[in-house]
MILUM-920419 format. One record per residue: residue number from 0; residue in three letters; x, y, z of N, C-alpha, C in turn. Coordinates in nm, 2 decimals, padded with zeros to 4 digits. Layout:
N
seq,type,n.x,n.y,n.z,ca.x,ca.y,ca.z,c.x,c.y,c.z
NUM,ala,X,Y,Z,X,Y,Z,X,Y,Z
...
//
This chain:
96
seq,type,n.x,n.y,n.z,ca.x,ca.y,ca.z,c.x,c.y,c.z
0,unk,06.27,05.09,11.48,06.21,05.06,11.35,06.06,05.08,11.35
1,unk,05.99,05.04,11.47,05.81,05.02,11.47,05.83,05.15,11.46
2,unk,05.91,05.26,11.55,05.89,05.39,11.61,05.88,05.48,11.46
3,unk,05.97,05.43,11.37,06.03,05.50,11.22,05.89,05.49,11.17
4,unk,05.83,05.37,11.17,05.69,05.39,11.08,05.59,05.45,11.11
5,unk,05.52,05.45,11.25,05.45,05.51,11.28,05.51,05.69,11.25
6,unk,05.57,05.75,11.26,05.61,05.87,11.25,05.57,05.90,11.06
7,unk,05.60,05.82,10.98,05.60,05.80,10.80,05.40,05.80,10.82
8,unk,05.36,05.70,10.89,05.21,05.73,10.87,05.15,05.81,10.91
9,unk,05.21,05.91,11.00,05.13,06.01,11.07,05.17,06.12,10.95
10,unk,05.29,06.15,10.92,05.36,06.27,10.81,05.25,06.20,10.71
11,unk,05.24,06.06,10.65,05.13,06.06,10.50,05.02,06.11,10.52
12,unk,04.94,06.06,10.69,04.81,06.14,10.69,04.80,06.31,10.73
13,unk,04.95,06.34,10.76,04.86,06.50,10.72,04.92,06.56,10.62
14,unk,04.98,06.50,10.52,04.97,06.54,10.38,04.87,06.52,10.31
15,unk,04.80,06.43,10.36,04.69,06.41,10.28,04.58,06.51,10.35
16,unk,04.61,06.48,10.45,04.46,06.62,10.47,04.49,06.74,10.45
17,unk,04.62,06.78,10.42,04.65,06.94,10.39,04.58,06.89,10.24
18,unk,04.59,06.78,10.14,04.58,06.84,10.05,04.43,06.80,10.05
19,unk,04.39,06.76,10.12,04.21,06.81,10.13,04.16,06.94,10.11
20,unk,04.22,07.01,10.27,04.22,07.16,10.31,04.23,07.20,10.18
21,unk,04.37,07.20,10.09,04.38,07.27,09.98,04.32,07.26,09.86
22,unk,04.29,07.16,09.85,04.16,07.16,09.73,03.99,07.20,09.79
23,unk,03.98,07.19,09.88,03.86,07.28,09.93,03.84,07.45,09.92
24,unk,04.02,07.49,09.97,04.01,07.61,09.95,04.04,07.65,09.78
25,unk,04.07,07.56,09.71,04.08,07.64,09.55,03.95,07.62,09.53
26,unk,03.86,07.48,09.56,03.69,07.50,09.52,03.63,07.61,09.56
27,unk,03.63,07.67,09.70,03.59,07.81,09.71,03.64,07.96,09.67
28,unk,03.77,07.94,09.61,03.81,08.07,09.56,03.79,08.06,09.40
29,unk,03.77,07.93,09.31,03.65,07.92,09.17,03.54,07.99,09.22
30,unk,03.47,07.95,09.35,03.30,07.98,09.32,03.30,08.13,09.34
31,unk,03.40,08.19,09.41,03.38,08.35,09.45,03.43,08.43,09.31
32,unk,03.55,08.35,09.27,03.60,08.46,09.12,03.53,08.42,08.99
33,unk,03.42,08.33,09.01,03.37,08.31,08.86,03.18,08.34,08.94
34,unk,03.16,08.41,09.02,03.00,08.46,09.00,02.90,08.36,08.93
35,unk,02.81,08.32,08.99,02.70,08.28,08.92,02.59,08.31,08.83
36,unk,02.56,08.32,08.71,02.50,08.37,08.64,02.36,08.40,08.68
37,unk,02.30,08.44,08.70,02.13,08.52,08.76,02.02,08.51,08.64
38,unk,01.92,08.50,08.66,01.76,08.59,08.61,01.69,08.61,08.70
39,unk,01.67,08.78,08.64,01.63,08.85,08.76,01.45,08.84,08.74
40,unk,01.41,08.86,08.87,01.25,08.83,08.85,01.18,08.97,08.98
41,unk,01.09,09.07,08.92,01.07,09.12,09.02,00.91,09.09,09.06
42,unk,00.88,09.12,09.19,00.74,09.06,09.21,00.67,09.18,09.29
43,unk,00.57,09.19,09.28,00.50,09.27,09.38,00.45,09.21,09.48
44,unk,00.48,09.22,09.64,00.43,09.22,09.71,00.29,09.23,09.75
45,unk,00.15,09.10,09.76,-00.01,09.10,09.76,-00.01,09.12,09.97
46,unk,-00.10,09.15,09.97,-00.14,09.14,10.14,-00.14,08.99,10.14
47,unk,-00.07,08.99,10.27,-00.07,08.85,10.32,00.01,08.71,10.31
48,unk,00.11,08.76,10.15,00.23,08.67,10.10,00.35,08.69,10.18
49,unk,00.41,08.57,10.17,00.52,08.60,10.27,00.63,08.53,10.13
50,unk,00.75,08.57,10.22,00.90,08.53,10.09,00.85,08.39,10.04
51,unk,00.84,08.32,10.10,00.80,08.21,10.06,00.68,08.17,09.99
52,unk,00.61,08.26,09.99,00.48,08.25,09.88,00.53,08.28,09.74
53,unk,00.64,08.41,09.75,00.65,08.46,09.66,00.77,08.40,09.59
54,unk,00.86,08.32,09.60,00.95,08.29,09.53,00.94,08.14,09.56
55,unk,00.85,08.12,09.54,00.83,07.95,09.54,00.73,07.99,09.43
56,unk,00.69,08.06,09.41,00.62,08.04,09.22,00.68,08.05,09.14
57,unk,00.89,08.14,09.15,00.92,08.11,09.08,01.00,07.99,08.99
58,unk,01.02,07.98,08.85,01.10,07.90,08.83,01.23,07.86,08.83
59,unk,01.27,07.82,08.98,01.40,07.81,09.07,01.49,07.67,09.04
60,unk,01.47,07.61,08.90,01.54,07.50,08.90,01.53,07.43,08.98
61,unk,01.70,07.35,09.00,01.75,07.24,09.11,01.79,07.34,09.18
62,unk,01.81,07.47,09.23,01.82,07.51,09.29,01.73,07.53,09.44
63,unk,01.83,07.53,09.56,01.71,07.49,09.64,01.65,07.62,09.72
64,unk,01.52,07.63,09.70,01.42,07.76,09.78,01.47,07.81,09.91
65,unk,01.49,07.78,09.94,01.54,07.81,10.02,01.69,07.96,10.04
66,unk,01.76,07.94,10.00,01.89,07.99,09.92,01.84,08.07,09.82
67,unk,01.72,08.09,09.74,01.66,08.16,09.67,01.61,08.31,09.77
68,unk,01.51,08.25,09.87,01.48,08.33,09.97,01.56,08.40,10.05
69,unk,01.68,08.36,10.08,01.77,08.39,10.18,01.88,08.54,10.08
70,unk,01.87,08.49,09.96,01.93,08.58,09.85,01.80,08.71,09.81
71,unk,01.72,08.68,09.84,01.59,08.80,09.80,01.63,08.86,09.96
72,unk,01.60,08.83,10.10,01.61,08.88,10.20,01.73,08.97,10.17
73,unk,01.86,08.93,10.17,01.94,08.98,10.14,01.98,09.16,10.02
74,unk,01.91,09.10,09.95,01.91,09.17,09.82,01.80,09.29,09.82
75,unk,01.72,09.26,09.89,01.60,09.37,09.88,01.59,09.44,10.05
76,unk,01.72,09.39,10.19,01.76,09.51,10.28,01.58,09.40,10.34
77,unk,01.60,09.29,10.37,01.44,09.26,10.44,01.51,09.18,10.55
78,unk,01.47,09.27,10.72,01.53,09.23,10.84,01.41,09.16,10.84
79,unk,01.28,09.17,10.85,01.24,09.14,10.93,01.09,09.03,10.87
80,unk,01.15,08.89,10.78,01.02,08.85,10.68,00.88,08.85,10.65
81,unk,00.87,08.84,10.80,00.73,08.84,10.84,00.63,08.99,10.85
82,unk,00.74,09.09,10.82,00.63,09.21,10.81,00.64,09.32,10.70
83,unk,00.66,09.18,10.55,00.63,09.25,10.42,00.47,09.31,10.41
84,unk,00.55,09.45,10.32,00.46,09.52,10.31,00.38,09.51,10.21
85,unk,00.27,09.54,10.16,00.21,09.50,09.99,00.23,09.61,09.94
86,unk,00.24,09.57,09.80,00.26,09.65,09.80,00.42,09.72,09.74
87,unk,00.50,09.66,09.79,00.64,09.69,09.78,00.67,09.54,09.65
88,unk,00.79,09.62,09.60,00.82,09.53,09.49,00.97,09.49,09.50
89,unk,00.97,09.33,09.51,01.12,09.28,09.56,01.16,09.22,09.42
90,unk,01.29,09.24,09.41,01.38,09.17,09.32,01.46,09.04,09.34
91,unk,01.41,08.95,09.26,01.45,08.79,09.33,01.54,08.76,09.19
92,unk,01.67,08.72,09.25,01.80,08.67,09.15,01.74,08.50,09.20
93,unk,01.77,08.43,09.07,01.75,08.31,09.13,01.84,08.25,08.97
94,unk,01.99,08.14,08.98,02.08,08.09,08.94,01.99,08.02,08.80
95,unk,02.05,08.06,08.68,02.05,07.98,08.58,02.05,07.84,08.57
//
């Protein structure tokens, strides 16, 4: 009988964490099939600004700077941040 229960509590808790797992994975397959809406901002590159000079002026909401910058690196092909060129003109998406 003790043996019956314990076996019923172990089956509830991993139904319950499958259906964690499973609602985590429909939250990330919403955020990939419905895209985030954008305004695009392009800036020119001055001597001596770095990503972080340059998209921390923009108007980035609650959105965090970070993730702003990581999406311009991204988007404008930038390995290497620290040896922006002036000069050159990056395109910064940053979320509605």
């Amino acid at each position: 009988m003790k043996t019956e229960w314990k076996v019923r509590a172990v089956a509830i808790a991993l139904a319950l964490g499958a259906l964690v797992i499973a609602s985590h994975a429909v939250q990330a397959v919403a955020e990939t099939t419905q895209p985030a809406s954008y305004t695009s901002y392009s800036r020119r590159v001055a001597p001596g600004q770095t990503l972080w000079d340059i998209c921390g002026d923009l108007p980035y909401g609650r959105e965090d700077l970070q993730d702003v910058i990581d999406r311009c690196r991204v988007d404008n092909d930038i390995t290497a941040p620290g040896t922006l060129q002036p000069g050159k003109v990056l395109l910064i998406r940053v979320k509605k």
